[in-house]
C-alpha positions in Angstrom: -10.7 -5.0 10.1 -10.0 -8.2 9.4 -8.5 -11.3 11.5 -5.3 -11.2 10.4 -4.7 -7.8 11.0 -6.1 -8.3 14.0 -3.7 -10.9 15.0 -1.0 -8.2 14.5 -2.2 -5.7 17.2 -1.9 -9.2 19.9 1.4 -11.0 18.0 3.7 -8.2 16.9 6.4 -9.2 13.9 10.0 -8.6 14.7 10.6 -9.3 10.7 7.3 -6.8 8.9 3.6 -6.9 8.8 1.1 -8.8 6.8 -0.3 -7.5 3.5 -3.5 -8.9 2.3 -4.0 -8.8 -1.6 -6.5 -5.9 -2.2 -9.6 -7.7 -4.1 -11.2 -4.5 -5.9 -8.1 -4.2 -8.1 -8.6 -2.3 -11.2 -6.3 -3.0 -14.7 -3.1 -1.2 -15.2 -1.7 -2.3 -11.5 -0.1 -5.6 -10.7 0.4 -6.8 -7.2 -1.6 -4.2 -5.2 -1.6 -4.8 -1.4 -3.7 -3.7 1.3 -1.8 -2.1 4.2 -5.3 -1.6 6.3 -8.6 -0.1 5.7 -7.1 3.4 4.5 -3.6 2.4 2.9 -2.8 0.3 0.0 1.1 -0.7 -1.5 1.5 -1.1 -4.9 5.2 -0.6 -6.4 6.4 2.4 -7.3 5.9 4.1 -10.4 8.8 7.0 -10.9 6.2 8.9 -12.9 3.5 8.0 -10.3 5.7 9.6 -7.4 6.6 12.6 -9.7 2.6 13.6 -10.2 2.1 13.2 -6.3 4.5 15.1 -5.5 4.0 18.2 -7.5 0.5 17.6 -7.5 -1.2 21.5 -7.1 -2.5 22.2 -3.3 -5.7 23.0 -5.4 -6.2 19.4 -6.7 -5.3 17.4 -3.6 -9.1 16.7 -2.6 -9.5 15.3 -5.9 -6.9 13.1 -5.8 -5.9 9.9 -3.5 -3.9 10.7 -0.9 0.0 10.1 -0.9 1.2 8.6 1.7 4.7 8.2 1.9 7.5 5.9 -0.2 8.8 3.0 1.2 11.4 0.8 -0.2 11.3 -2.9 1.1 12.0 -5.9 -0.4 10.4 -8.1 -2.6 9.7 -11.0 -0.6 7.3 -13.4 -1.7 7.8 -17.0 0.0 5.1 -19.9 -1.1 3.3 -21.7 1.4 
């Protein structure tokens, strides 16, 4: 884990949580995020979401696993 997700267990936000940029990015995504060690964010593709979720039980341990959708702002401030 790293420190700065670290620092969130001790210092909890009132306003959202930290996402570091996820380094082992492949082409054909823009602006993937890394949630934790498990989870990545990346914005929502409606045909994406559509494949998940009528994926076949049958494939599911092929495939990534779907988490959930979230929808949360775009908010990217420069330091």
């Amino acid at each position: 884990m790293s420190p700065a997700f670290r620092a969130m267990d001790v210092e909890p936000r009132a306003k959202g949580v930290l996402l570091e940029p996820f380094i082992h990015q492949v082409g054909g995504h823009s602006c993937v995020l890394r949630f934790n060690e498990t989870t990545l964010c990346k914005p929502l593709v409606p045909r994406e979401h559509q494949f998940y979720e009528t994926l076949p039980a049958e494939m599911r341990r092929f495939t990534p696993q779907y988490k959930a959708q979230h929808l949360t702002p775009s908010v990217f401030k420069p330091w």
